[in-house]
TORZA-820699 format. One line per 8 residues: number of its first residue (from 1); their letters; for each residue x, y, z of N, C-alpha, C, O, CB. Coordinates in pm, whole numbers, padded with zeros to 5 digits. Atoms other than C-alpha are relative to their C-alpha. Glycine has a CB too. Layout:
BEGIN
NUM> a> X Y Z X Y Z X Y Z X Y Z X Y Z; ...
! end
This chain:
BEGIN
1> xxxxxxxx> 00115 -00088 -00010 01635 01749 00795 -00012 00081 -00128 00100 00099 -00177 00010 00092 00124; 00075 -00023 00125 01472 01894 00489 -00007 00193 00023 -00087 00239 00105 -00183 -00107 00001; 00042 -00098 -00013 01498 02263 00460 -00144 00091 -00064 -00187 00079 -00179 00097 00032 -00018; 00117 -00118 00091 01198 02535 00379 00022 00075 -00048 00135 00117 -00024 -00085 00072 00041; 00002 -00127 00058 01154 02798 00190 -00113 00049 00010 -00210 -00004 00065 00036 00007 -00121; 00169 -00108 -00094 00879 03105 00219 -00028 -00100 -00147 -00125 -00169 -00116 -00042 00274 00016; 00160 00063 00085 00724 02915 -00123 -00005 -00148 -00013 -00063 -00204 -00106 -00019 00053 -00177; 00044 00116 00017 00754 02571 -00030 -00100 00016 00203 -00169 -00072 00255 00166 -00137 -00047
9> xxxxxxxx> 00031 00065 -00152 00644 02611 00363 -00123 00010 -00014 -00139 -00096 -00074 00051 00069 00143; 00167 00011 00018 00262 02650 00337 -00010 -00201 -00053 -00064 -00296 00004 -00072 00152 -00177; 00031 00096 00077 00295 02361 00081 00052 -00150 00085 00005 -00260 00054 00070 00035 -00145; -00068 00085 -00046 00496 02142 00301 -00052 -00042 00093 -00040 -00163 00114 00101 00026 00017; 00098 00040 -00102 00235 02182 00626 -00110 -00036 -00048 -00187 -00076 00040 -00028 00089 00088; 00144 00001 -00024 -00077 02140 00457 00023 -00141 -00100 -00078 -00210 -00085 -00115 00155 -00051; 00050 00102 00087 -00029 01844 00196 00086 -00128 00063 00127 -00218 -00011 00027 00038 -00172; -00042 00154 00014 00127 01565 00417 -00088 -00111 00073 -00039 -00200 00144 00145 -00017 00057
17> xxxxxxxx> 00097 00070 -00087 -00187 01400 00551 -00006 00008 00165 00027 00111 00224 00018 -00133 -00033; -00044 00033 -00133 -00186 01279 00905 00137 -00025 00044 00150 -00082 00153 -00060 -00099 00032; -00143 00048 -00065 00223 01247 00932 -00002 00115 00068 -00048 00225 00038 00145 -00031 -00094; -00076 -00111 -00100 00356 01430 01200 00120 00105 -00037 00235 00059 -00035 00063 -00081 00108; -00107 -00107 00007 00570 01738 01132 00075 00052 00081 00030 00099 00185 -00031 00085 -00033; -00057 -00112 -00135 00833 01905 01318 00090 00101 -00060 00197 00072 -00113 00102 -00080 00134; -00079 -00134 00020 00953 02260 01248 00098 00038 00097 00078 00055 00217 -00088 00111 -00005; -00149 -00046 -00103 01303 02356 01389 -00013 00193 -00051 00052 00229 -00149 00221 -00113 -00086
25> xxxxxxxx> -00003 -00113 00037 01215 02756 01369 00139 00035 -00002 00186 -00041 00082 -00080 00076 00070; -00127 -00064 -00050 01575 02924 01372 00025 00116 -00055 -00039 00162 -00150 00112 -00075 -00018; -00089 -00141 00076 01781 03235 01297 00156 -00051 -00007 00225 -00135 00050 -00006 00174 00116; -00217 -00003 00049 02163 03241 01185 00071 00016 00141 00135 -00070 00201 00078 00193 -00123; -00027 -00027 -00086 02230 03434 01455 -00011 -00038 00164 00045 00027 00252 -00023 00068 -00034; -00031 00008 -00088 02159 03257 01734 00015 -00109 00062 -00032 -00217 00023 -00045 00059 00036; -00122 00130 -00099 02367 03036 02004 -00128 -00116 00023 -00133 -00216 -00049 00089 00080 00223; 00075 00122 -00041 02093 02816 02143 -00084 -00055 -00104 -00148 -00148 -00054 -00084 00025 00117
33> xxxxxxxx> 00025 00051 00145 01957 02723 01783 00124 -00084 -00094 00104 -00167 -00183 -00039 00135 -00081; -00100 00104 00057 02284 02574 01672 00022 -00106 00120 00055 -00222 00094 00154 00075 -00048; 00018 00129 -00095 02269 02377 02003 -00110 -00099 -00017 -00110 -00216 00021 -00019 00043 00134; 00108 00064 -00011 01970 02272 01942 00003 -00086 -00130 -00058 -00194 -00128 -00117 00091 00021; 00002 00049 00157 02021 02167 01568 00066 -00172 -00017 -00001 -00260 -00072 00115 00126 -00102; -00039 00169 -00041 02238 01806 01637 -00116 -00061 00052 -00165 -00154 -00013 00121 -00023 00123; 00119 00073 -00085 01933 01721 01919 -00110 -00022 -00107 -00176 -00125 -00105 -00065 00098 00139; 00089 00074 00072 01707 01755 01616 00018 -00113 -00085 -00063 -00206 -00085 -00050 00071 -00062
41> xxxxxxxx> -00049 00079 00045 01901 01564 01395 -00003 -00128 00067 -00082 -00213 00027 00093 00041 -00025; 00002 00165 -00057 01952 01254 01590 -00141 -00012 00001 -00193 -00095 -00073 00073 -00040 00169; 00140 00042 -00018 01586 01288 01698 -00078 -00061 -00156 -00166 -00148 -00160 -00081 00146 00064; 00037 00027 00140 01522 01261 01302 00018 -00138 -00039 -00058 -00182 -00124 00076 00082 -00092; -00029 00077 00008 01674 00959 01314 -00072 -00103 00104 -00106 -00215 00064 00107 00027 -00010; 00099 00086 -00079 01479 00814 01638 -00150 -00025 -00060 -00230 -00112 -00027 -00017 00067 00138; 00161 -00014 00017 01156 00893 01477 -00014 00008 -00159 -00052 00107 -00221 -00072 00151 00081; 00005 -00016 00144 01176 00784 01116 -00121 00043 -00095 -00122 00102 -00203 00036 -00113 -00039
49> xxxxxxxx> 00152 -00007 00087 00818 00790 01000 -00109 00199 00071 -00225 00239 00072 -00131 -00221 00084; 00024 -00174 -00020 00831 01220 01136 00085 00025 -00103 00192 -00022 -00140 00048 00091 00156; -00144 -00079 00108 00961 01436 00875 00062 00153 00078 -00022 00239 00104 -00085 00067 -00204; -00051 -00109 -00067 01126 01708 01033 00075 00111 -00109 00144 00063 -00199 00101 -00059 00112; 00032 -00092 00080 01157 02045 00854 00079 00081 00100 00059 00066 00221 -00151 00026 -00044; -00055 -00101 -00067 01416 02351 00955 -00040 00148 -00095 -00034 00147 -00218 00167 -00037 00018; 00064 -00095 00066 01274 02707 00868 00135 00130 00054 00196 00159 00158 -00189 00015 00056; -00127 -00133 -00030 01533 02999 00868 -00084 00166 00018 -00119 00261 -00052 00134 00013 -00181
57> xxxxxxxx> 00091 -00152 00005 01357 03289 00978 00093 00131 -00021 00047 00245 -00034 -00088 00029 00161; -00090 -00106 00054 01661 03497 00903 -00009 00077 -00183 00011 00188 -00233 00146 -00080 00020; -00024 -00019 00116 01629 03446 00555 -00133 00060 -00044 -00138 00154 -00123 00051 -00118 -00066; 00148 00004 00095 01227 03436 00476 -00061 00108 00068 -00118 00090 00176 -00108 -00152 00003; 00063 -00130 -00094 01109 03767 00592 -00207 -00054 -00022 -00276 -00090 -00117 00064 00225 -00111; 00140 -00026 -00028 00739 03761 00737 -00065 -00205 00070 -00170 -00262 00100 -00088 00080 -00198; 00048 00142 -00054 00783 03383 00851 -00026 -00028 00138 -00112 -00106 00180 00092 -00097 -00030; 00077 00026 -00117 00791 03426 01202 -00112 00097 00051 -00166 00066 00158 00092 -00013 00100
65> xxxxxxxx> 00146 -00054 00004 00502 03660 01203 -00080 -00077 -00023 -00165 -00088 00065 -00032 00090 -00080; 00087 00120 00081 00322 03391 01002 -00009 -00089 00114 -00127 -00109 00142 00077 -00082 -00147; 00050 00121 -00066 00352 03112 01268 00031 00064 00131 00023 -00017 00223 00072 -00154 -00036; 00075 -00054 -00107 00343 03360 01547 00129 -00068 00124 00124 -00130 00230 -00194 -00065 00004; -00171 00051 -00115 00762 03302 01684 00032 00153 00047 00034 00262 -00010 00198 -00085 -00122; -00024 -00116 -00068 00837 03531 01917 00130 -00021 00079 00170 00082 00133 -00120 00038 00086; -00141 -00035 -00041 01202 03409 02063 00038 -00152 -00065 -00049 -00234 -00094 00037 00039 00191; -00025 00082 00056 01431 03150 01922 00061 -00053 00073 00111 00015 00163 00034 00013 -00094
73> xxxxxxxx> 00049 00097 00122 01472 02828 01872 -00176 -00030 00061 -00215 -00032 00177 00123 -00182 -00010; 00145 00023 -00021 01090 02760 01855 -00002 -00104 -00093 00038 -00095 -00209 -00107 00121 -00026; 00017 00156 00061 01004 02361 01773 -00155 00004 00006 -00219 -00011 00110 00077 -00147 00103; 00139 00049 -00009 00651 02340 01655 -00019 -00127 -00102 00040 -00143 -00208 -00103 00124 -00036; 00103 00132 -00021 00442 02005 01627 -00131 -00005 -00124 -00241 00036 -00085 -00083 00019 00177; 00162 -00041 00112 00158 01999 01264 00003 -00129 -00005 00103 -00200 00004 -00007 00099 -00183; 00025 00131 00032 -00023 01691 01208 -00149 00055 -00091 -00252 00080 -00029 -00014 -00118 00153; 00136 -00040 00102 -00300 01799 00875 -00020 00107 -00020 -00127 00151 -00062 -00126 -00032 00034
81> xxxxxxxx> -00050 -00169 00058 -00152 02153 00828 -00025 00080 00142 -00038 00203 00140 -00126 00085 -00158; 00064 -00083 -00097 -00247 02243 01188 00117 -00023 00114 00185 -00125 00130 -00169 -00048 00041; -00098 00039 -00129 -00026 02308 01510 -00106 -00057 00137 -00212 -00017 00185 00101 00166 00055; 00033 00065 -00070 -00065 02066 01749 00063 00011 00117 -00005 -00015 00216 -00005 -00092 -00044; -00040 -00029 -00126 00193 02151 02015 00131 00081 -00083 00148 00097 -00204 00026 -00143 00118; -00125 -00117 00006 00539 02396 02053 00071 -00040 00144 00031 -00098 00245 -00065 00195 -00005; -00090 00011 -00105 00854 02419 02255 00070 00144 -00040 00103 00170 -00155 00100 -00148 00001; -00106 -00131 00051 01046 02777 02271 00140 -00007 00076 00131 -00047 00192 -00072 00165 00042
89> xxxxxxxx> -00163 00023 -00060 01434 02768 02378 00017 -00132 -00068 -00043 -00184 -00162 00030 -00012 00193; -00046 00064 00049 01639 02518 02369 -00059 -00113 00127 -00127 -00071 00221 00137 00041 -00045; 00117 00096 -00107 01496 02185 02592 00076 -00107 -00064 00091 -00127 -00185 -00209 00000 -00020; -00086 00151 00029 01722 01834 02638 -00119 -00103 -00097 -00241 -00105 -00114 00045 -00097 00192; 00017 00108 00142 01690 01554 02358 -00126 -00100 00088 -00175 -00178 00005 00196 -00120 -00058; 00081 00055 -00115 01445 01388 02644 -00112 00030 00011 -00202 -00054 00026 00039 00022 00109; 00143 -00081 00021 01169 01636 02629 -00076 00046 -00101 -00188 00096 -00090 00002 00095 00044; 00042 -00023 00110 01141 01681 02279 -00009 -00169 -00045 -00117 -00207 -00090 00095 00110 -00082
97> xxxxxxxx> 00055 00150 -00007 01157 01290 02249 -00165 -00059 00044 -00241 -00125 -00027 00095 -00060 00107; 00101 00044 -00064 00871 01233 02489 -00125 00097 -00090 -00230 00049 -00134 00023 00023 00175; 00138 -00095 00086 00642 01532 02302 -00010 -00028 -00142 -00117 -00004 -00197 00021 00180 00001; 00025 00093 00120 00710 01362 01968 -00053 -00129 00012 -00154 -00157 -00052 00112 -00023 -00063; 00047 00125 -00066 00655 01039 02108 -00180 00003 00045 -00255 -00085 00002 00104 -00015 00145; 00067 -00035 -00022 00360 01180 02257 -00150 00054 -00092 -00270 00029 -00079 00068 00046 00053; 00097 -00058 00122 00198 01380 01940 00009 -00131 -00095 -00103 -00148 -00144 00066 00165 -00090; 00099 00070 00067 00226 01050 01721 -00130 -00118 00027 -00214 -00175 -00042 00072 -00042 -00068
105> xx> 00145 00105 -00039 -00011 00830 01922 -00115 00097 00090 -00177 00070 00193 00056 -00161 00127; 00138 -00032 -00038 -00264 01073 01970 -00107 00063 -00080 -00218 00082 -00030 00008 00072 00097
! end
């Protein structure tokens, strides 16, 4: 997974055409965000033609204001710089499968 930064993330949602994105929101600090971090990984690997993107909201002050995270881990969904769907907590490798699965054939 490909990390962000506050001056690449704008650049990273809005210029990859129609591919599907997936943001792993996280903080340092917390437990169900490092659980969750393997489930994306493999998933990265089920779904080669998604690029999947981890954003550290610890580090980049004013980022989760910006995409409007209000508890962590928060998995949002861009397809043409725009959100298309979200998951907040942590949620089995099964349900984030099926909503990827889901967002690229539609």
């Amino acid at each position: 997974m490909t990390m962000i930064t506050e001056a690449t993330t704008r650049a990273e949602l809005d210029l990859r055409g129609d591919e599907l994105i997936v943001v792993d929101f996280y903080r340092d600090d917390c437990r169900f965000c490092d659980m969750l971090a393997p489930v994306l990984d493999d998933l990265a690997y089920q779904f080669p033609f998604t690029r999947f993107l981890k954003a550290n909201c610890s580090d980049i002050d004013g980022l989760a204001a910006e995409f409007d995270i209000l508890a962590f881990p928060t998995v949002k969904l861009f397809r043409e710089g725009r959100e298309i769907d979200s998951l907040v907590g942590f949620v089995p490798a099964q349900i984030l499968s099926e909503l990827i699965g889901k967002s690229l054939y539609s």
